[in-house]
C-alpha angles and dihedrals in degrees: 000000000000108000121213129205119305114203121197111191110193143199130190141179097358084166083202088286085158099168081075097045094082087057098043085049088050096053093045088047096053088042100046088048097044084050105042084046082057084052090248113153103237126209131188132202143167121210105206140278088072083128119059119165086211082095118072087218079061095044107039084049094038078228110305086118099071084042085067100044088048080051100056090063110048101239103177107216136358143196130213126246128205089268087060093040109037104031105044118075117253085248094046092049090043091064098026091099101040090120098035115137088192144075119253100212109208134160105173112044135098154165128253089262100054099267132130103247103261091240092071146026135208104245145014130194105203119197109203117201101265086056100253110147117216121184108214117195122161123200120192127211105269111238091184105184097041087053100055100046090058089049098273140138114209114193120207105263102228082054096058096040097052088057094040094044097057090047092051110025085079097055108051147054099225125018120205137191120207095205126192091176101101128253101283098053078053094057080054108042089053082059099052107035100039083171082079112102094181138014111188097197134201140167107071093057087232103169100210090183089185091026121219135271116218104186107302095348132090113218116197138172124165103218116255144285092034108291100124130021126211110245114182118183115200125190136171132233108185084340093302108131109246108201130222113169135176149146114230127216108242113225103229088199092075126072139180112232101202081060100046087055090040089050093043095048091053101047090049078049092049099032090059093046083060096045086091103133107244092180145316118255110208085206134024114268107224123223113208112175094205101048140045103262124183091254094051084039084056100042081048098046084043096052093045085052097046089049102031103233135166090215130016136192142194133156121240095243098063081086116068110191148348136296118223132236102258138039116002119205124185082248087067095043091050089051087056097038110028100149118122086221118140124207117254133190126211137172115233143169123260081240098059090041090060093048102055084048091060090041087051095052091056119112088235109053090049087056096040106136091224107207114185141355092097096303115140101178146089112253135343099257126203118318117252126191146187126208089032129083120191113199094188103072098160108040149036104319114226125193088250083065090063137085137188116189087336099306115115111246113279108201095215093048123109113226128192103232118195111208150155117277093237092061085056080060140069122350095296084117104357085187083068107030081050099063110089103210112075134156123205127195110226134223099004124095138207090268095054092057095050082051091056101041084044085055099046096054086034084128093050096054 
């Protein structure tokens, strides 16, 4: 049989950047028509982080929201990214597709007791009209700790896809990979796994704008929040797969309106689900990036409670505005902490400690412009602590300027620090990210934490 021309439109990484959403609509609604009136078969996938509860819509919803916009427009099949998995309850991400018209696609990911999550499932084979088979499987970047820690099990992806690819590699004309893995896993995996015709990547928000081509695999992600979309055009010549892939600017001017209602109606829906009182502040609570103010010393005090900790330790610009003197609602605490970050605990020496306190006070970690890892603010901040009191504020701190619980630092002691989960990650404080213990409380985030410390002086404030 002679086969047509298959097109697979992409998006990746919206964040729940919604005010984008109308305009990236608008664009998949004027292409999927121009190609299905060429008599093109059209396909339409997400690749994961469409939900961040970053957004009130988001978090009012717990995500259903985005459910219904992906919806709308007849995506056929989605993976997760780690905003769906990791900051979303078990519960939550268990009923999080409940309304879904679509397929989540993914391979690695079980529950406790060895079964693929009933809301997804590792594979699809998609015929389209003209007869052309294409094996869909989606893979999301494993997070094992924080997995487990919400009731998960996380495979190894590699592991998951080697099984997955010679089941399905036989079967189809064309086999996929929806990969929330980040560009540079994808540059692997079409390395490992040649039998791979396409990997539509996400994660590290990489706009390959002509994708790439690994061997005998395209590789293609279309950036992040919205602003491109990825458009592959495949035809056959003598049933050979012939590739054309992009990623298409999306023109902000234009918006759909059936979107824009759609999107209002659902943040009015998901802003009055967060109006619920949390307590009522007899005068405002100031937020100063730079100094230790009463609202960033209770969020402190509150995160070393919640994690019993002898020590804890957040930086000032974790919190991004006031709060005013009157009525507090979790919409208000969510505007001032909306980052999806979960406490962690972790042990660590009394060397180490000192030295993180030294590397805190610097100019430059205050003003360090913190991109990623959940963090939705500007800059750090300074660090502010509870349970540890430095006497030496202007020079070189010695061990002899700090105090826990009114001891003075002992370099060989070992200290419970409560902390926030970015600071486990990255190289933001190697003396923390390096230590290998390290407990995380899950769900909760950071904001929850400020709600229930607010609550519980709520007869002090």
């Amino acid at each position: 049989m002679e086969k047509g021309i298959l097109r697979i439109l992409h998006t990746n990484d919206l964040h729940s950047q919604l005010e984008n959403w109308p305009s990236v609509t608008a664009w998949l609604k004027k292409k999927r028509e121009e190609y299905l009136t060429k008599g093109e078969d059209v396909l339409l996938f997400d690749i994961g982080d469409h939900a961040d509860r970053s957004h009130l819509m988001t978090e009012g919803l717990q995500g259903k929201g985005n459910i219904v916009l992906l919806n709308k427009m007849d995506y056929n099949a989605v993976t997760i990214g780690n905003n769906e998995g990791i900051t979303f309850s078990k519960e939550a991400l268990n009923n999080l597709y409940n309304d879904a018209t679509f397929s989540v696609i993914l391979s690695n990911l079980y529950d406790e007791d060895g079964h693929h999550p009933n809301w997804c499932k590792p594979y699809e084979i998609i015929t389209t009209p003209s007869g052309i088979k294409i094996g869909v499987t989606g893979v999301t970047i494993p997070y094992y700790t924080f997995y487990s820690t919400l009731g998960w099990e996380i495979e190894d992806p590699y592991e998951s896809l080697e099984k997955i690819i010679q089941q399905l590699r036989p079967k189809v004309d064309i086999l996929l990979c929806l990969s929330h893995l980040g560009f540079f896993e994808d540059e692997r995996m079409a390395e490992k796994f040649p039998e791979l015709d396409i990997i539509l990547g996400a994660h590290t928000h990489h706009l390959l704008e002509e994708g790439k081509k690994v061997n005998n695999t395209w590789i293609n992600q279309a950036g992040r929040s919205g602003k491109y979309v990825g458009d592959i055009k495949i035809s056959f010549e003598k049933n050979k797969p012939l590739f054309d892939v992009k990623s298409k600017k999306v023109d902000v001017t234009i918006q759909d309106s059936e979107t824009k209602e759609v999107l209002n109606q659902l943040c009015n829906e998901g802003e009055k689900e967060l109006n619920k009182n949390i307590v009522y502040l007899n005068q405002p609570m100031k937020v100063n990036w730079y100094e230790e103010t009463p609202l960033i010393k209770l969020l402190a005090e509150g995160l070393r409670e919640w994690c019993d900790g002898d020590i804890s330790m957040v930086n000032a610009g974790v919190l991004l505005d006031h709060l005013s003197k009157g009525t507090v609602s979790y919409k208000d605490i969510h505007r001032i902490c909306p980052h999806p970050i979960n406490p962690a605990l972790v042990s660590i020496s009394g060397e180490y400690l000192l030295e993180i306190i030294r590397q805190g006070k610097s100019s430059k970690m205050i003003e360090y412009p913190l991109k990623g890892f959940g963090f939705r603010g500007k800059i750090l901040g300074e660090m502010i602590y509870d349970g540890l009191i430095i006497y030496n504020k202007s020079s070189y701190i010695q061990e002899s300027d700090v105090f826990v619980q009114g001891e003075m630092l002992e370099r060989q002691k070992e200290y419970q620090l409560a902390t926030l989960d970015m600071f486990t990650l990255g190289k933001i404080y190697p003396a923390i990210s390096s230590i290998k213990e390290k407990k995380y409380f899950m769900p909760e985030l950071l904001r929850d934490i400020l709600a229930w410390k607010l609550q519980k002086e709520d007869s002090l404030l």
